[in-house]
Backbone atoms as SQL, in Angstrom:
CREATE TABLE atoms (id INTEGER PRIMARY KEY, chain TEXT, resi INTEGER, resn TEXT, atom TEXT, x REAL, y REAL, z REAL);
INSERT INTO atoms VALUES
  (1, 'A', 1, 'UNK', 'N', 40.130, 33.111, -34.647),
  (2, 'A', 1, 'UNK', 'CA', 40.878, 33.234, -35.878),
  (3, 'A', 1, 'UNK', 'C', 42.332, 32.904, -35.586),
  (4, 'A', 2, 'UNK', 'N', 43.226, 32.242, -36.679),
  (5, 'A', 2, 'UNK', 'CA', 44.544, 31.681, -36.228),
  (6, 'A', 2, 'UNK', 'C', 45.101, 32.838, -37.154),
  (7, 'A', 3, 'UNK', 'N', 46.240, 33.029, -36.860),
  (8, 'A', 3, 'UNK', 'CA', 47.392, 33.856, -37.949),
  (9, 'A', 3, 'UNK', 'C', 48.155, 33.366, -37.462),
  (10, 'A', 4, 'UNK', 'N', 49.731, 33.630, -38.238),
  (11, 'A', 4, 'UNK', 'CA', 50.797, 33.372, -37.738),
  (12, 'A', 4, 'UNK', 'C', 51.818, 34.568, -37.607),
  (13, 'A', 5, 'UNK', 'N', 52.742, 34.425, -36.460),
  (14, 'A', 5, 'UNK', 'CA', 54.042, 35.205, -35.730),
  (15, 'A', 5, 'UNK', 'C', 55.007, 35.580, -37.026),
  (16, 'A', 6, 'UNK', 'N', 55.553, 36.277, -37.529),
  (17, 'A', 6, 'UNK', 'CA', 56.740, 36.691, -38.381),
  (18, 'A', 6, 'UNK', 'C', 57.516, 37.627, -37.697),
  (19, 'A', 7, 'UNK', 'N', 58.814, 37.785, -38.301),
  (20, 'A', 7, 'UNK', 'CA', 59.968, 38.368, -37.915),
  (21, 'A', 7, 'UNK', 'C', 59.453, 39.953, -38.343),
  (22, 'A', 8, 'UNK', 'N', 59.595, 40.929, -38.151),
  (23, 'A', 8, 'UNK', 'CA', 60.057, 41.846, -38.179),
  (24, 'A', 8, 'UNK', 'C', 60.705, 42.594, -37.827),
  (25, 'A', 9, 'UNK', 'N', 62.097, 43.139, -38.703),
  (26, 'A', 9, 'UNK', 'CA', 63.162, 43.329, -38.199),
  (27, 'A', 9, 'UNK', 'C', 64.109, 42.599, -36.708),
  (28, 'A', 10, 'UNK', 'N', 64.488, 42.974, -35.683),
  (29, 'A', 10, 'UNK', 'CA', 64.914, 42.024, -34.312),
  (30, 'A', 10, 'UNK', 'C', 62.937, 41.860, -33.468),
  (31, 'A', 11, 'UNK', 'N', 62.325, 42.246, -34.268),
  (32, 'A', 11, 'UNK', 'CA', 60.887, 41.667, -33.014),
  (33, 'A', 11, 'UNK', 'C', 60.140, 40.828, -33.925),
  (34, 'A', 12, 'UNK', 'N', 58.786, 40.385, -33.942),
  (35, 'A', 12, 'UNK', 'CA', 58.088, 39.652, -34.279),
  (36, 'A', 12, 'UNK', 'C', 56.598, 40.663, -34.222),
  (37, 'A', 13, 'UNK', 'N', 56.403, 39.879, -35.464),
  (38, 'A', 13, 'UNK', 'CA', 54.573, 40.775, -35.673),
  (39, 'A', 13, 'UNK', 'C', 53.059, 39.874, -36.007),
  (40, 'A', 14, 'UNK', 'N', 52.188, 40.460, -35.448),
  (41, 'A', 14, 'UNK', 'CA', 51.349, 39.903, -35.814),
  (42, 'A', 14, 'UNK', 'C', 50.469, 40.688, -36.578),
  (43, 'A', 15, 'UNK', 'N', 50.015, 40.045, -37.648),
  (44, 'A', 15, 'UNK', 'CA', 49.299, 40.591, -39.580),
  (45, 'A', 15, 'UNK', 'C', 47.568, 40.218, -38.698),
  (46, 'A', 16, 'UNK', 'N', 47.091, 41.872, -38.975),
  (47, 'A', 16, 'UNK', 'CA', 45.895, 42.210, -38.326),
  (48, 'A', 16, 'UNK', 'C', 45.033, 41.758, -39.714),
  (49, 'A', 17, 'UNK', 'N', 43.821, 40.643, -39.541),
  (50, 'A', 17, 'UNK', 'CA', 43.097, 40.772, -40.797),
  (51, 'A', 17, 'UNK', 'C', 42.289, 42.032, -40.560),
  (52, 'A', 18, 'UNK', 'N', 41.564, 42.047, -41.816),
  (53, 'A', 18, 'UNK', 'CA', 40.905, 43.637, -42.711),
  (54, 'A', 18, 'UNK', 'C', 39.707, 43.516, -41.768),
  (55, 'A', 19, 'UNK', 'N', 39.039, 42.590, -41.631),
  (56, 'A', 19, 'UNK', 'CA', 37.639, 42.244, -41.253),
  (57, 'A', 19, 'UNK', 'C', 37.726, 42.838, -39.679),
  (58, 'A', 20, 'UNK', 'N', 38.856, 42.286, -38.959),
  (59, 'A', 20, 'UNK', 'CA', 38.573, 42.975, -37.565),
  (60, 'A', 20, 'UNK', 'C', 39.412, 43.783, -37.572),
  (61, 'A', 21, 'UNK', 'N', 40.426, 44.968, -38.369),
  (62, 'A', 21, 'UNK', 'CA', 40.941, 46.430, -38.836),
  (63, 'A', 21, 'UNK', 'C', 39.306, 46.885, -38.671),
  (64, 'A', 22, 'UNK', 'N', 38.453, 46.926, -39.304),
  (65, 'A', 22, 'UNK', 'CA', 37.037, 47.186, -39.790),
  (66, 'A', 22, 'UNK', 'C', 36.235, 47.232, -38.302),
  (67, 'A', 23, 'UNK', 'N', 36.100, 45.951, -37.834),
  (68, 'A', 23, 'UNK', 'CA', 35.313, 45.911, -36.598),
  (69, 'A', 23, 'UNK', 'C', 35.819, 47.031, -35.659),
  (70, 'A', 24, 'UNK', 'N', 36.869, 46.724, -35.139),
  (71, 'A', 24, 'UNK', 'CA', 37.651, 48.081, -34.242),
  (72, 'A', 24, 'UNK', 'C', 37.963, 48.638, -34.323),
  (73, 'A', 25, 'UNK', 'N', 37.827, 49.481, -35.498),
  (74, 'A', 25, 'UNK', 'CA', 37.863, 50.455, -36.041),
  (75, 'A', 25, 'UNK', 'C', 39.250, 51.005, -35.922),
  (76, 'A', 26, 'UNK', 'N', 40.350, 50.149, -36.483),
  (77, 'A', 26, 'UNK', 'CA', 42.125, 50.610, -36.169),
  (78, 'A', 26, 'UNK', 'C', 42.351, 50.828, -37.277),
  (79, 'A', 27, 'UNK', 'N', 43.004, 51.466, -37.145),
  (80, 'A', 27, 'UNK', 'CA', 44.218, 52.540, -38.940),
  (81, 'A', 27, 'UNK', 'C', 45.933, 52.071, -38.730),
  (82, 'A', 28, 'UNK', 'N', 46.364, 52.240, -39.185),
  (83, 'A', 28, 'UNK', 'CA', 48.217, 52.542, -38.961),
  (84, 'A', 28, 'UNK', 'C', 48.209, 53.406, -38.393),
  (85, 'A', 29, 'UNK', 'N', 48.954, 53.237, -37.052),
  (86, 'A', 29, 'UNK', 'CA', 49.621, 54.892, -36.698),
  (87, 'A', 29, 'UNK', 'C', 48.381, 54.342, -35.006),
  (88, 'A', 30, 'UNK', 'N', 48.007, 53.745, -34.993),
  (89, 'A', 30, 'UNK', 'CA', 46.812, 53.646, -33.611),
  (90, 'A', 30, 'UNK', 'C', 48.045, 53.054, -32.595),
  (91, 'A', 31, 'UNK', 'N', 47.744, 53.409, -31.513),
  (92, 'A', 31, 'UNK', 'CA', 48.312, 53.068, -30.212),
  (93, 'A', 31, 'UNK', 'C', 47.652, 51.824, -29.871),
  (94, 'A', 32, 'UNK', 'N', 47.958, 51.130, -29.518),
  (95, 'A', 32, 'UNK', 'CA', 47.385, 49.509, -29.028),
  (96, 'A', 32, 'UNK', 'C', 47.817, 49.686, -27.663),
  (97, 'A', 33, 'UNK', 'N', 47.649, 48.395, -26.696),
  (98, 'A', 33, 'UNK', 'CA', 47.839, 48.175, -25.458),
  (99, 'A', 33, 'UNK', 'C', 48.253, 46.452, -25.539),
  (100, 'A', 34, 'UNK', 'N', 49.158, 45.952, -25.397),
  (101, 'A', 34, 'UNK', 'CA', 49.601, 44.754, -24.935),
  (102, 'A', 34, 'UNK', 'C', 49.521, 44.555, -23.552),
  (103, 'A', 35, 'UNK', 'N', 48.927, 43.569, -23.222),
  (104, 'A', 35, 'UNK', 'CA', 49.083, 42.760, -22.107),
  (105, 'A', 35, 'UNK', 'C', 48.836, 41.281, -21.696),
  (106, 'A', 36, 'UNK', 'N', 48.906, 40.745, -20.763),
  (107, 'A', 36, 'UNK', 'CA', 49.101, 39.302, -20.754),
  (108, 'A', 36, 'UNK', 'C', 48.086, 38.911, -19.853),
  (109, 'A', 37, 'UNK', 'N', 46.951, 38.593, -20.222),
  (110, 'A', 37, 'UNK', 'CA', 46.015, 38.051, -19.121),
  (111, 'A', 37, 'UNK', 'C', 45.744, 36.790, -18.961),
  (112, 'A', 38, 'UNK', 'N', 45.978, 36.058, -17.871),
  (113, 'A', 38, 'UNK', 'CA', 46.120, 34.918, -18.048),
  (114, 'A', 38, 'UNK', 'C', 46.680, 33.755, -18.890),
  (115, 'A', 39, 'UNK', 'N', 48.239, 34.373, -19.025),
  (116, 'A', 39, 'UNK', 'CA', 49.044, 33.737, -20.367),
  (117, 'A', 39, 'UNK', 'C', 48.051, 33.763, -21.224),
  (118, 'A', 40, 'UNK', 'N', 47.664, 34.848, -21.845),
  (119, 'A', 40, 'UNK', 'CA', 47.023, 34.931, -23.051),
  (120, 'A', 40, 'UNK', 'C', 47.340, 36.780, -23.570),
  (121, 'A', 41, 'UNK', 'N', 48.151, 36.831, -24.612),
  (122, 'A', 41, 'UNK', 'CA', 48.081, 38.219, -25.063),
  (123, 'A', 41, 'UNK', 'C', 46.688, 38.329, -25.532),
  (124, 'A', 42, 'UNK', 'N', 46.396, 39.560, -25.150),
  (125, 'A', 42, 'UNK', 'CA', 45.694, 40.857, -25.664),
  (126, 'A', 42, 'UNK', 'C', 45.766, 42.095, -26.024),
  (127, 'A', 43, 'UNK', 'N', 45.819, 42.053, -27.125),
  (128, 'A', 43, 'UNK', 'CA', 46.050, 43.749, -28.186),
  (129, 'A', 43, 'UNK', 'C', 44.664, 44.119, -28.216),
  (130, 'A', 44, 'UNK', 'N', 44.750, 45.469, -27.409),
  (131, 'A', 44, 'UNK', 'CA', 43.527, 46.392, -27.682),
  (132, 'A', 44, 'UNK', 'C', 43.714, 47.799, -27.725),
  (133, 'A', 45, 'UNK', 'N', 42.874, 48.612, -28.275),
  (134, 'A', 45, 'UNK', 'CA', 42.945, 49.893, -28.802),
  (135, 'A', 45, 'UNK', 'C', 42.745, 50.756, -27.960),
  (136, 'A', 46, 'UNK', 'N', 44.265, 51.404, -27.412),
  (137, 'A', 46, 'UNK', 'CA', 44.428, 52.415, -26.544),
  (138, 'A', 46, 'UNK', 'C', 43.093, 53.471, -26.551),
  (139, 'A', 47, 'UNK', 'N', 42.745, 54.107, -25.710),
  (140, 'A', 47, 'UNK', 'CA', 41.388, 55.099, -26.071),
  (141, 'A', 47, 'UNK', 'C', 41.790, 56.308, -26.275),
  (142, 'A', 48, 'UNK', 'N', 41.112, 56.520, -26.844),
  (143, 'A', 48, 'UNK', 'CA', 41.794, 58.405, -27.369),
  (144, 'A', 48, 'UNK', 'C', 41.649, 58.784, -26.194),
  (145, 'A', 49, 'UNK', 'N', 42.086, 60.353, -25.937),
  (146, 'A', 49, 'UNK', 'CA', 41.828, 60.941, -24.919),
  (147, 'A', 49, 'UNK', 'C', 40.667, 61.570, -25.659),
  (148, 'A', 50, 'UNK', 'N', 39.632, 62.291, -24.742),
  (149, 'A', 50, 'UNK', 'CA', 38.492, 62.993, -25.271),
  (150, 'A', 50, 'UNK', 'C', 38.650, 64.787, -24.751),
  (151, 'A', 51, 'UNK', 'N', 38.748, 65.400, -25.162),
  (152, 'A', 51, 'UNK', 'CA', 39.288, 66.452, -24.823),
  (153, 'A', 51, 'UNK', 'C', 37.662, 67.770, -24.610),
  (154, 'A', 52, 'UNK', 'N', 37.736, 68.729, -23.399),
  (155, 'A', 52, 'UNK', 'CA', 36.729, 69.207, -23.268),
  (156, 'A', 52, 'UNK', 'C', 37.377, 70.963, -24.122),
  (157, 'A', 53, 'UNK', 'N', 35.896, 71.634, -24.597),
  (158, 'A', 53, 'UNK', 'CA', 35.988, 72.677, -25.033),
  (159, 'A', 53, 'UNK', 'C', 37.018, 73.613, -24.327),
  (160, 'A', 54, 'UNK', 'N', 36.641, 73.514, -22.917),
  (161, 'A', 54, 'UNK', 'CA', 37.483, 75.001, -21.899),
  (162, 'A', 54, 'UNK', 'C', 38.651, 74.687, -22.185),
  (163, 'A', 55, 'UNK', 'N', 39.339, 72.844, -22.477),
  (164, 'A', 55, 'UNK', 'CA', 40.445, 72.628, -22.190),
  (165, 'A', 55, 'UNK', 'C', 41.177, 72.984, -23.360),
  (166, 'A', 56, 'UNK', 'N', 40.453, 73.113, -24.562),
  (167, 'A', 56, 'UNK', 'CA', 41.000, 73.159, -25.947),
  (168, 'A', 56, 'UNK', 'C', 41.427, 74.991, -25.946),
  (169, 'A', 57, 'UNK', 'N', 40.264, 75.602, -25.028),
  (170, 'A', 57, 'UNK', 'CA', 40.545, 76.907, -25.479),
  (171, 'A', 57, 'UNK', 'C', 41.399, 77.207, -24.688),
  (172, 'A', 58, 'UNK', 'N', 41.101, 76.954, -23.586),
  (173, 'A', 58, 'UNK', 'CA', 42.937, 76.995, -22.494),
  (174, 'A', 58, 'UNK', 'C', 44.135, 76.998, -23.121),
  (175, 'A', 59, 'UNK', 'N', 44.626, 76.043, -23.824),
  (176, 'A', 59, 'UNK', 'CA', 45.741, 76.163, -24.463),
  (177, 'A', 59, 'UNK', 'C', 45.856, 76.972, -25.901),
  (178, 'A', 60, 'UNK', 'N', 44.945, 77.756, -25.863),
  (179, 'A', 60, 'UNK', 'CA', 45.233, 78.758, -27.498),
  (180, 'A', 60, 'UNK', 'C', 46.324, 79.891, -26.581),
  (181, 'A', 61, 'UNK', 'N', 47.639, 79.853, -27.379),
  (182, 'A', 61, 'UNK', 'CA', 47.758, 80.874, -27.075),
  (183, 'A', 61, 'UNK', 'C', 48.703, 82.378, -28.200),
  (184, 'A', 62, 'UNK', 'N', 49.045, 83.083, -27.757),
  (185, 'A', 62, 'UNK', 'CA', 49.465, 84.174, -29.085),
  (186, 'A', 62, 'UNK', 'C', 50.170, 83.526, -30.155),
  (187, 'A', 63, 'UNK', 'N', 50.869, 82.352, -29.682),
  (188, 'A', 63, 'UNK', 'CA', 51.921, 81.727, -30.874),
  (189, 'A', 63, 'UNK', 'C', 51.350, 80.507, -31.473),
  (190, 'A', 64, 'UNK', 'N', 50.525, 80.177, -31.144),
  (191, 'A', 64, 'UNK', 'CA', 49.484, 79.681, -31.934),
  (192, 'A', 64, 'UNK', 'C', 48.190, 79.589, -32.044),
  (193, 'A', 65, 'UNK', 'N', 47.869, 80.791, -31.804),
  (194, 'A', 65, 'UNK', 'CA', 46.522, 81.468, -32.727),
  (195, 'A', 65, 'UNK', 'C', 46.622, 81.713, -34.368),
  (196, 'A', 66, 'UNK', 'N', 45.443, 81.511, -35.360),
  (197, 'A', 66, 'UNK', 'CA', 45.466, 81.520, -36.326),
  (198, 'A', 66, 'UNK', 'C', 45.560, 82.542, -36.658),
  (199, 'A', 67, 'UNK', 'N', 45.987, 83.475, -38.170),
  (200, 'A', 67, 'UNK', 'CA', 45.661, 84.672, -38.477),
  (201, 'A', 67, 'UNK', 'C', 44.161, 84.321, -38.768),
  (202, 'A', 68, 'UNK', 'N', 43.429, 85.711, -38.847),
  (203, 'A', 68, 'UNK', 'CA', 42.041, 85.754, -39.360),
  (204, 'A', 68, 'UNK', 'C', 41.950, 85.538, -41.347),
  (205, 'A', 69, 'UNK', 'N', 41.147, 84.986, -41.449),
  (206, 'A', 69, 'UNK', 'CA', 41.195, 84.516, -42.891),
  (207, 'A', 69, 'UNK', 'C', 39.786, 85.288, -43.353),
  (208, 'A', 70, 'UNK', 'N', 40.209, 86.268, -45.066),
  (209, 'A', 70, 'UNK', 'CA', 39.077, 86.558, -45.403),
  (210, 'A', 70, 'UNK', 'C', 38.585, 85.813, -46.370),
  (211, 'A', 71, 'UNK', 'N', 37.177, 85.601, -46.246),
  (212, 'A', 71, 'UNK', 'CA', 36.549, 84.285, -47.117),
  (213, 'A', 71, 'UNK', 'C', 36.056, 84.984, -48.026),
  (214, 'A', 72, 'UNK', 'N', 36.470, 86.633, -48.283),
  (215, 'A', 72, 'UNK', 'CA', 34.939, 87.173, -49.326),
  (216, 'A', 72, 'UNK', 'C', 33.894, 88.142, -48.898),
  (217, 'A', 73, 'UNK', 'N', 32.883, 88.386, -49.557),
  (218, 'A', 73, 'UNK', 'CA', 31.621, 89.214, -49.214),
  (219, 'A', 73, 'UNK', 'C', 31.255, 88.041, -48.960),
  (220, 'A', 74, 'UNK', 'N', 29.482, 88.559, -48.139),
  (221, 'A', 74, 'UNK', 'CA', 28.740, 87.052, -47.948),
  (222, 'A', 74, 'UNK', 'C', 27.873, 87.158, -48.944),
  (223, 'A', 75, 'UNK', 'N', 27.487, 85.953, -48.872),
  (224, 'A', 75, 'UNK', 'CA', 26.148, 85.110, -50.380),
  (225, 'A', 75, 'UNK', 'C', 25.426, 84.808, -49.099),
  (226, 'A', 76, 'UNK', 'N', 23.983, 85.017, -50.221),
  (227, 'A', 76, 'UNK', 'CA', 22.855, 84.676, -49.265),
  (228, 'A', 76, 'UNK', 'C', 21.974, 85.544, -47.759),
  (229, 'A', 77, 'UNK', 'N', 22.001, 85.034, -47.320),
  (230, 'A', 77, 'UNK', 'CA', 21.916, 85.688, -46.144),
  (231, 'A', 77, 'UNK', 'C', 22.592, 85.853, -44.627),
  (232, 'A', 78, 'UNK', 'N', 23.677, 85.342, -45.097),
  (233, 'A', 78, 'UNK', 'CA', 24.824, 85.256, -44.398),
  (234, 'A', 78, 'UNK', 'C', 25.080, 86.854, -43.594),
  (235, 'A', 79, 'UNK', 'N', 25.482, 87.059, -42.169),
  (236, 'A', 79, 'UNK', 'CA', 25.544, 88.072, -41.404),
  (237, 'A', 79, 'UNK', 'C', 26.405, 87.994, -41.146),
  (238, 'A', 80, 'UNK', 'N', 27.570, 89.369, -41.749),
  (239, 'A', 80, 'UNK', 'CA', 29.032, 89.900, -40.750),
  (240, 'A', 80, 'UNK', 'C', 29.085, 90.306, -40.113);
């Protein structure tokens, strides 16, 4: 696919079509990776980090723990 280079602001941009936004699944706001392989740029989609349970609960701590929220009596057969 060809596009073309434009100014934005002092850098230059390149206009992502919808079709491969879609394929690789990128939004606004995604981290990319530039690099030059073999005089050839390549923009690709930084990887999330994947984060494990212990590591998520590791960092709870008193100043940001949630208050407890009451939802109500229960419906159904729901157990408090």
């Amino acid at each position: 696919m060809v596009t073309t280079v434009a100014k934005w602001g002092n850098s230059l941009a390149v206009r992502i079509p919808q079709h491969i936004v879609k394929e690789i699944q990128l939004a606004e706001g995604t981290e990319v990776d530039l690099v030059v392989i073999d005089g050839d740029l390549v923009i690709r989609p930084k990887p999330r980090k994947r984060y494990a349970l212990e590591e998520l609960v590791a960092a709870i701590t008193p100043e940001n723990l949630h208050v407890e929220v009451e939802s109500g009596v229960a419906v159904g057969n729901e157990a408090w």
